[in-house]
KOLMI-726842 format. One record per atom (N, C-alpha, C): x negated, y, z; residue in three letters. Coordinates in steps of 0.001 Angstrom, whole numbers, plus 500000, padded with zeros to 6 digits. Each point is the difference from the previous one (the first is absolute). Example, Ala and Ser with C-alpha at 12.3 -4.5 7.8 and 13.67 -1.06 7.14 Angstrom:
// KOLMI-726842
{X->486810	Y->494310	Z->507800	rest->ALA} $
{X->500890	Y->501190	Z->500000	rest->ALA} $
{X->499100	Y->501200	Z->500000	rest->ALA} $
{X->500350	Y->501050	Z->499280	rest->SER} $
{X->499180	Y->501190	Z->500060	rest->SER} $
{X->500770	Y->501090	Z->500730	rest->SER} $
***
This chain:
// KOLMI-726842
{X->613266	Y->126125	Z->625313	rest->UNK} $
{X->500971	Y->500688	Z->499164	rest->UNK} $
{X->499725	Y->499683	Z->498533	rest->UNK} $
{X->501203	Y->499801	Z->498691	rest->UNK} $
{X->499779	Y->499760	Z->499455	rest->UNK} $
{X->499602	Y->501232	Z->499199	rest->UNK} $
{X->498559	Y->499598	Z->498996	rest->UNK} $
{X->499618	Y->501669	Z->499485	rest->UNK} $
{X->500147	Y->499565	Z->498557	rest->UNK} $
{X->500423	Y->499150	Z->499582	rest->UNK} $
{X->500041	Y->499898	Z->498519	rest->UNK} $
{X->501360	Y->499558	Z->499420	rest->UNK} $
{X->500798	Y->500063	Z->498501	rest->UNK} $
{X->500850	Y->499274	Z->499609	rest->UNK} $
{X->499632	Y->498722	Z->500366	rest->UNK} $
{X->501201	Y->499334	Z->500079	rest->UNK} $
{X->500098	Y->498512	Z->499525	rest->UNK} $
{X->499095	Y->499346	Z->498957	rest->UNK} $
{X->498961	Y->498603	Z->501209	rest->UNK} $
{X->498771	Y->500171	Z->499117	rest->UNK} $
{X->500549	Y->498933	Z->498858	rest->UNK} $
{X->501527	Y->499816	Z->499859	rest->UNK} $
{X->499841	Y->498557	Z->499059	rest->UNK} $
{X->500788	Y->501102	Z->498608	rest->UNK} $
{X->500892	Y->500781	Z->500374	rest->UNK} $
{X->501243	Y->500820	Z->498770	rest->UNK} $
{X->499787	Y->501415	Z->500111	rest->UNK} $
{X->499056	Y->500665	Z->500504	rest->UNK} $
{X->499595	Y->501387	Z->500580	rest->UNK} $
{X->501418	Y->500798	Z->500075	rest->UNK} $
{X->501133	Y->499224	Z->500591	rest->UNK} $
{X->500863	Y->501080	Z->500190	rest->UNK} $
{X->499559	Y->500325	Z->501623	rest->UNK} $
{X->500742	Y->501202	Z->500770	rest->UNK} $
{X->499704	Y->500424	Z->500944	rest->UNK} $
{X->501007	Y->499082	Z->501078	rest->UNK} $
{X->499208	Y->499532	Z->501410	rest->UNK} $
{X->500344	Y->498877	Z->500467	rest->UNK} $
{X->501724	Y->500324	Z->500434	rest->UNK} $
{X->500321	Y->500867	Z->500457	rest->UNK} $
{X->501125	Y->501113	Z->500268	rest->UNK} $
{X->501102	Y->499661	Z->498978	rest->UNK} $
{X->499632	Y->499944	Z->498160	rest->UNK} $
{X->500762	Y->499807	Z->499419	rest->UNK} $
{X->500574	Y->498293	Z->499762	rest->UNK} $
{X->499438	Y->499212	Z->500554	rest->UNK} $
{X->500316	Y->498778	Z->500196	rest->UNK} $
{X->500957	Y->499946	Z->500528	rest->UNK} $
{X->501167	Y->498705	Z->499319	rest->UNK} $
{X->500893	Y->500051	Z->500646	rest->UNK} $
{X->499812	Y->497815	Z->501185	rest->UNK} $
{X->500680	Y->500283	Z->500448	rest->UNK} $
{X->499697	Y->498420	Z->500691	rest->UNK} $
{X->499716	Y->498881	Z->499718	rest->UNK} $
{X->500327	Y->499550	Z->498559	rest->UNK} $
{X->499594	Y->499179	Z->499549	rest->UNK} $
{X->498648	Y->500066	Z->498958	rest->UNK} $
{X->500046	Y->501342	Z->499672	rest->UNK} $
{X->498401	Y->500229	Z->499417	rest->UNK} $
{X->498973	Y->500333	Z->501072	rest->UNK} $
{X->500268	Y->500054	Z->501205	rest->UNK} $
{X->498983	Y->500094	Z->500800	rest->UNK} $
{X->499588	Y->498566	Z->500297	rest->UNK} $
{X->501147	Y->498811	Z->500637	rest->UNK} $
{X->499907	Y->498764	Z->500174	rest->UNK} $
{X->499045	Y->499238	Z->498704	rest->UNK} $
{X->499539	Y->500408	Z->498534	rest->UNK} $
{X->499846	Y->499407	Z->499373	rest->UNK} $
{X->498454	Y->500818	Z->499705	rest->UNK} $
{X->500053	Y->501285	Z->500394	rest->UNK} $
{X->498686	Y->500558	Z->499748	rest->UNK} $
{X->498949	Y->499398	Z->500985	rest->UNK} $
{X->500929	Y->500099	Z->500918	rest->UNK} $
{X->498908	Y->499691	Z->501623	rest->UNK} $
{X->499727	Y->498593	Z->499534	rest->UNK} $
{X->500877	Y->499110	Z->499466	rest->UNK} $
{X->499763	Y->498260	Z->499887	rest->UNK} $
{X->498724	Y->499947	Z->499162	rest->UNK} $
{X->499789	Y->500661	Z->499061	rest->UNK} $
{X->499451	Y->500106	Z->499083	rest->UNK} $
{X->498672	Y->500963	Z->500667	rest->UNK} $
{X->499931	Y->500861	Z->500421	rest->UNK} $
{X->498541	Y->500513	Z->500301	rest->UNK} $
{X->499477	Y->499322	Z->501058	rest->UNK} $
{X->500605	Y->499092	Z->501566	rest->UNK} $
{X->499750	Y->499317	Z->500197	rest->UNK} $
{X->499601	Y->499048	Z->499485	rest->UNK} $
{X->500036	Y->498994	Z->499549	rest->UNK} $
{X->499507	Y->498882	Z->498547	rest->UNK} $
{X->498879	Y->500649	Z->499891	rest->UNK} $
{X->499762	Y->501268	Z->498654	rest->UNK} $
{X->498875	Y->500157	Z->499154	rest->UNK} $
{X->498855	Y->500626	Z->501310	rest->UNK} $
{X->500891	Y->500700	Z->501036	rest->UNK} $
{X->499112	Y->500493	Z->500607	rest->UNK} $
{X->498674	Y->499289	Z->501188	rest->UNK} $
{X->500704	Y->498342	Z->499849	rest->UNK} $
{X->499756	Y->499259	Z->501215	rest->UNK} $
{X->498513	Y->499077	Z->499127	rest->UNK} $
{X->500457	Y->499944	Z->498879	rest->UNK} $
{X->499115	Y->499698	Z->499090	rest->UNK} $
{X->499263	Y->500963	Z->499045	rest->UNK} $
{X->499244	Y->500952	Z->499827	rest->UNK} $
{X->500217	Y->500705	Z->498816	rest->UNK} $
{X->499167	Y->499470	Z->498510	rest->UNK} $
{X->498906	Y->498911	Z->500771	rest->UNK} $
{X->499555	Y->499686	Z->499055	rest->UNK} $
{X->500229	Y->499084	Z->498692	rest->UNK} $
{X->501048	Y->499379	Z->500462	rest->UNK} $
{X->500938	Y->499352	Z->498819	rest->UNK} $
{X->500894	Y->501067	Z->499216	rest->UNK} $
{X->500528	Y->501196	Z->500742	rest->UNK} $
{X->500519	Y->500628	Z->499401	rest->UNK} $
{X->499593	Y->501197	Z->499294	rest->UNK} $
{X->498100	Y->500360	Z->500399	rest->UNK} $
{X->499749	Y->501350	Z->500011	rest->UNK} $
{X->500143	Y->500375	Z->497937	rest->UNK} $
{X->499202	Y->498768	Z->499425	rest->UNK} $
{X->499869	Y->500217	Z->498851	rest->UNK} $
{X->501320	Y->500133	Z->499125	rest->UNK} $
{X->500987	Y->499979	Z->500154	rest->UNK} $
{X->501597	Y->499839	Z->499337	rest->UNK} $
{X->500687	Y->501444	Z->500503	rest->UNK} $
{X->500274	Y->500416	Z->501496	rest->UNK} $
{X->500154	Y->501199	Z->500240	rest->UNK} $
{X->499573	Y->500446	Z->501681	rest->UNK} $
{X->498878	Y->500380	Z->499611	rest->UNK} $
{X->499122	Y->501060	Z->501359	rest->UNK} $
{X->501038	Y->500774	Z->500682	rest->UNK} $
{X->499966	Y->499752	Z->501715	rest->UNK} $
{X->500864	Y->500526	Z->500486	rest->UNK} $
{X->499072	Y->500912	Z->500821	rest->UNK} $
{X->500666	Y->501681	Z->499805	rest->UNK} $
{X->499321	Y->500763	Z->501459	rest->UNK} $
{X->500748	Y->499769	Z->501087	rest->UNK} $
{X->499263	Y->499998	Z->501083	rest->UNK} $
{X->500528	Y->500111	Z->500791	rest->UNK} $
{X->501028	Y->501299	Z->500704	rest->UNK} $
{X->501173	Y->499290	Z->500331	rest->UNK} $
{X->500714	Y->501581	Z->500483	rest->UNK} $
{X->499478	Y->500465	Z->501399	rest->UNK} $
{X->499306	Y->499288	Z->500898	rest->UNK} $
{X->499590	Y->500562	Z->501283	rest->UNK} $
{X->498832	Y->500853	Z->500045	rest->UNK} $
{X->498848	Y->499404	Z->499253	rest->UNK} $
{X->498680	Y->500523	Z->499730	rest->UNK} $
{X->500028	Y->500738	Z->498833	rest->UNK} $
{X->500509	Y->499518	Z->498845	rest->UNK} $
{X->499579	Y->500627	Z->498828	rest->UNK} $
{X->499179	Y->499050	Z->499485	rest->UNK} $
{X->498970	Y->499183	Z->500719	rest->UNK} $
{X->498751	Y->499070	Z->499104	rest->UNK} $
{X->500639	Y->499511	Z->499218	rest->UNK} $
{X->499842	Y->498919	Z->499083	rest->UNK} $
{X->500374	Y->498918	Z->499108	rest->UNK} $
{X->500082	Y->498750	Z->501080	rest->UNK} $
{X->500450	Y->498974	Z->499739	rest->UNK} $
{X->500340	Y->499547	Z->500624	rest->UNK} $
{X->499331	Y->498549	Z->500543	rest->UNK} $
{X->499026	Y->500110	Z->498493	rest->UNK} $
{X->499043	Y->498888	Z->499772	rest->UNK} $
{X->498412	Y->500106	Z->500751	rest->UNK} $
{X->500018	Y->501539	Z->500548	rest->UNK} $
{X->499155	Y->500171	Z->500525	rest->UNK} $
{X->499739	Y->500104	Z->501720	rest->UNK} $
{X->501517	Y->499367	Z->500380	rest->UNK} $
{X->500152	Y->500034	Z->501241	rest->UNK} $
{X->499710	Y->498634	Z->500726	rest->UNK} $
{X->499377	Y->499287	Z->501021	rest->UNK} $
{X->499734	Y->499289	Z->500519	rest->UNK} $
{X->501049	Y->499156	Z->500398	rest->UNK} $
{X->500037	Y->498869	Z->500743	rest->UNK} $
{X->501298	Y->498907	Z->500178	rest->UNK} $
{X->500806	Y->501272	Z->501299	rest->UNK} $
{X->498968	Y->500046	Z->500972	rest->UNK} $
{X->500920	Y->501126	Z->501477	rest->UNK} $
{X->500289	Y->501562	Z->499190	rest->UNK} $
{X->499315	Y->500217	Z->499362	rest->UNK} $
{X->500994	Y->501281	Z->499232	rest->UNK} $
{X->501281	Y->500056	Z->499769	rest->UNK} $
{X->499763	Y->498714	Z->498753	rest->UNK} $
{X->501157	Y->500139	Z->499195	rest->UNK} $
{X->501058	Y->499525	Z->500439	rest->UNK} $
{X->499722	Y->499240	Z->501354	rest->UNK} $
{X->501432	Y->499624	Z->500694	rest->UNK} $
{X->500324	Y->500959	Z->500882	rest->UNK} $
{X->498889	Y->500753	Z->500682	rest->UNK} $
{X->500307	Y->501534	Z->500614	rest->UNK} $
{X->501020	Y->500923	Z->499655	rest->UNK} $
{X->499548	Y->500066	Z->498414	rest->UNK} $
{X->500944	Y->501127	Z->499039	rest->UNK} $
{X->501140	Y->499363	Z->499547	rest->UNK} $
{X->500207	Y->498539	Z->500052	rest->UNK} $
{X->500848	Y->499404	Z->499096	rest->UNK} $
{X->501350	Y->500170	Z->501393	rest->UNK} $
{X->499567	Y->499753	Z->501140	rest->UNK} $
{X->500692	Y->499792	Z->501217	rest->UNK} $
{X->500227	Y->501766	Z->500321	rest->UNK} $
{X->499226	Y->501024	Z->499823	rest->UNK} $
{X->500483	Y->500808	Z->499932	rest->UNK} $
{X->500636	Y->501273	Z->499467	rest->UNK} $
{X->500294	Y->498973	Z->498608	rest->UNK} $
{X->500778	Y->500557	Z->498941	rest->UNK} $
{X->501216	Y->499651	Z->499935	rest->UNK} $
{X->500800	Y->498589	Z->500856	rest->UNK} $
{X->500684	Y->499414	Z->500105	rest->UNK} $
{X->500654	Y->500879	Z->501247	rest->UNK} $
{X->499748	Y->500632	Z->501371	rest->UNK} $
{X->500084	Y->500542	Z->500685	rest->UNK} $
{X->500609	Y->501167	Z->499151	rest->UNK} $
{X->499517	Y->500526	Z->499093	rest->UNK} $
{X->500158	Y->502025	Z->499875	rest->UNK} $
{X->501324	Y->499414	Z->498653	rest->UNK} $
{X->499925	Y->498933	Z->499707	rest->UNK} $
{X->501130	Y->500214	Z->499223	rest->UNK} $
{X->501307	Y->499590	Z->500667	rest->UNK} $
{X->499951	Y->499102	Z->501450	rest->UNK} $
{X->500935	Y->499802	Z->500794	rest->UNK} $
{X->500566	Y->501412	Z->500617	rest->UNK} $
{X->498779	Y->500263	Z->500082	rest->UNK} $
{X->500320	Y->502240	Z->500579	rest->UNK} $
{X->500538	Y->500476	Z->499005	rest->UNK} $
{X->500326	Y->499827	Z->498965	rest->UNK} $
{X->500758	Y->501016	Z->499034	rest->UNK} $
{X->501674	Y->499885	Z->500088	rest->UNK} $
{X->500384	Y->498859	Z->500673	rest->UNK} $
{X->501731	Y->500202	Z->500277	rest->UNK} $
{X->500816	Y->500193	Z->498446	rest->UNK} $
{X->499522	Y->499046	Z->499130	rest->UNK} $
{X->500472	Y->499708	Z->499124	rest->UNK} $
{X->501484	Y->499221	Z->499137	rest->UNK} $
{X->500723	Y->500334	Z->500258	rest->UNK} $
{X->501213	Y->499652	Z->499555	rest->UNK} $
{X->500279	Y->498674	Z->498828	rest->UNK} $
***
């Protein structure tokens, strides 16, 4: 479940509309798959755990990344 805003625009994932979700998810996927190219420019928490994102291992962060992608498909977003 997702427990945090939107880790890239901290709006709430709910208030996204379809094409800002398509571009948030593109985008935290990216920084999230890598974080270490991205950590120093802008540190992402994670929305599944809460950790940072740089501190998560390669099977974590595709854990959370794959099941952050899941809970925002569950939101039935318009």
């Amino acid at each position: 479940m997702i427990k945090t805003p939107c880790p890239l625009c901290n709006k709430q994932m709910a208030e996204h509309n379809k094409s800002q979700i398509e571009k948030c998810l593109w985008r935290f996927v990216r920084e999230a798959k890598n974080p270490v190219a991205y950590a120093s420019i802008n540190p992402i928490k994670c929305p599944e755990c809460e950790k940072q994102m740089l501190d998560h291992t390669v099977p974590e962060a595709n854990e959370c990344v794959n099941q952050f992608i899941a809970d925002v498909e569950d939101l039935e977003i318009t």
